[in-house]
N, C-alpha and C positions, 0 to 999 in steps of 0.2 A: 504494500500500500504506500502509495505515495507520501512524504512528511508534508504536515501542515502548518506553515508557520504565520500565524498574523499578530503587527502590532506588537511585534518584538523587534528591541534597539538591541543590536550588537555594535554597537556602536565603537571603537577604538578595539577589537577583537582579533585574535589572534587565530587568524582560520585559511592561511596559506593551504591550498590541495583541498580543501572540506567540500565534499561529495555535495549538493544541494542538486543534484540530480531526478528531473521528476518531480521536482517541490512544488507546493500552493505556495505562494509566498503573496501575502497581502498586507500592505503598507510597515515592510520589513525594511530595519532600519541597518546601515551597513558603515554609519561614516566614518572615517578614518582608520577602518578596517584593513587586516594583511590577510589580500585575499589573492596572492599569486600561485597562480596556476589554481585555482579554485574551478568545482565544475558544477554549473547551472543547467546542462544539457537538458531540454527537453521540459524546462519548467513552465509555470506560467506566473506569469508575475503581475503586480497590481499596484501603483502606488511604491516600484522597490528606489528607495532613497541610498545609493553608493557613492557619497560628494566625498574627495580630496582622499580617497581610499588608496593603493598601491595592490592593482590587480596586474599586474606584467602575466600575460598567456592564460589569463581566467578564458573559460571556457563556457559561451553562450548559444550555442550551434543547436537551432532546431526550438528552439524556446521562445514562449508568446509574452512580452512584456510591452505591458501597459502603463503609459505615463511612469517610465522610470530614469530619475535624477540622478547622469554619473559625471556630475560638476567636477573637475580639476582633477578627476580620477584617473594614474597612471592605469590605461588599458593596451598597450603597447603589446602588439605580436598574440592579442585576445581574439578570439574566432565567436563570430556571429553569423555564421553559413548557414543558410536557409531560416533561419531563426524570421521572427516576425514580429517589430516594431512599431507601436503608436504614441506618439505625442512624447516620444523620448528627449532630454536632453543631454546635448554632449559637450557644449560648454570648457571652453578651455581643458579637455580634456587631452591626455596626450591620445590618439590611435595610432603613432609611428605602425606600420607592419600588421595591424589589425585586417581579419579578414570579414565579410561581409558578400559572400559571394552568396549569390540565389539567395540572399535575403529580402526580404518586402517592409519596407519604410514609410511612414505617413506619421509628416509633420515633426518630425525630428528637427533638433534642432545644433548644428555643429558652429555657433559661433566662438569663435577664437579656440577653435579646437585644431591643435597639431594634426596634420594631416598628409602624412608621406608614407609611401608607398603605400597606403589604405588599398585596398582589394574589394568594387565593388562590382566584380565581374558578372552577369547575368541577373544582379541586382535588379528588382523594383520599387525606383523613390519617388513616392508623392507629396509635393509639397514641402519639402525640406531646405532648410535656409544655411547655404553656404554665402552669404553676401557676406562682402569684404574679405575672406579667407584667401589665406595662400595654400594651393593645391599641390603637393610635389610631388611627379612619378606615382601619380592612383590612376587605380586601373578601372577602370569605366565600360572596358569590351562586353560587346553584345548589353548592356544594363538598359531599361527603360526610364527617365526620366521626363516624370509629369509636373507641368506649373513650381518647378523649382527655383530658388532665387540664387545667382550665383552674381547679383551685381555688383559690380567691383572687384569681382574676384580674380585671381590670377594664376593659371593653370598650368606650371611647369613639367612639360612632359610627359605630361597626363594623357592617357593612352581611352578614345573613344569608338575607336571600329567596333563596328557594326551596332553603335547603339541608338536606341532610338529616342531622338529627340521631342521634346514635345512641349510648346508653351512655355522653354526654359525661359524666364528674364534673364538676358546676356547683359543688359546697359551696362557701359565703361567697363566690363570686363575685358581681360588680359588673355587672347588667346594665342601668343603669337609662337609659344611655343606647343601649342597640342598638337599629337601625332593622330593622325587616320582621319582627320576632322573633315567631313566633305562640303559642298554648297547644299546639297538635299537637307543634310542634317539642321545649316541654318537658316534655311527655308523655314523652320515650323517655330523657330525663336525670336524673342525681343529684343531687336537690338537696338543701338543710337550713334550716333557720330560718333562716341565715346569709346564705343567697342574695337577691341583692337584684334584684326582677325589672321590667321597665318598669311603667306606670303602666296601661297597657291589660292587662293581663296578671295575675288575681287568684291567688293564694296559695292553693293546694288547703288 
């Protein structure tokens, strides 16, 4: 039987590797928690609170979390494949090397979140606000993004073949180094004078 945990602060807790696999977890409280290499696999979550935590290669792959706060939280080299996301924030959070592949997104939120090599390959993001972020070397192949905000943003070497665009807001974003980036793709986006788009890529 799955563990059910609500309305519990572990708050400053020592639970590097602890199995929370398959867990209820509702408005579970985790802040400044040692949760490296910790494993959530397959949980659902509600309300889960992990601000300024030290999660390096925690393990979220395949789990439904709802409105969960991982403010300033080292999740660096953390795997969220396939997993399922709403109303998440990621706030200055480190995800260096974080993976995110075939996971589904809506309304997350990565402002001032470190973000290099992130892994959103086959991913789908609805709604999620990278405006003003610096993007470095994330992988975006094959991913769906819908109505996402990446204005101002600046996307070094950020890898997007084959993914489909959709009602991105581009305004004064930095594209001038993305790889695979086509004209179809910003056919379907917002752009403005502002946008600065690769060199193959001419300015309607």
């Amino acid at each position: 039987m799955a563990a059910k945990l609500e309305g519990a602060n572990w708050s400053k807790c020592e639970a590097a590797g602890e199995d929370f696999s398959e867990a209820i977890l509702r408005r579970f409280i985790l802040d400044e928690a040692q949760l490296a290499g910790a494993i959530f696999s397959d949980c659902v979550a509600l309300d889960l609170t992990i601000r300024r935590a030290s999660a390096r290669g925690a393990r979220f792959q395949g789990g439904e979390i709802t409105r969960g706060d991982f403010r300033r939280t080292i999740l660096a080299e953390a795997a969220f494949h396939q997993a399922r996301l709403a109303e998440c924030v990621f706030a200055e959070a480190d995800l260096e090397d974080a993976n995110f592949h075939g996971a589904a997104l809506r309304f997350c939120d990565f402002e001032g979140a470190r973000l290099e090599r992130t892994r959103f390959q086959n991913a789908h993001l609805t709604r999620c606000d990278f405006a003003g972020q610096t993007l470095v070397e994330c992988d975006f192949r094959g991913a769906r993004l819908v109505n996402c905000d990446f204005r101002r943003a600046v996307l070094k070497d950020c890898r997007l073949g084959g993914a489909h665009l959709d009602a991105l807001d581009l305004r004064k974003a930095d594209l001038t180094q993305v790889r695979d980036l086509t004209p179809a793709q910003i056919a379907r986006c917002l752009t403005d004078e502002g946008t600065k788009f690769p060199v193959h890529i001419k300015r309607n």
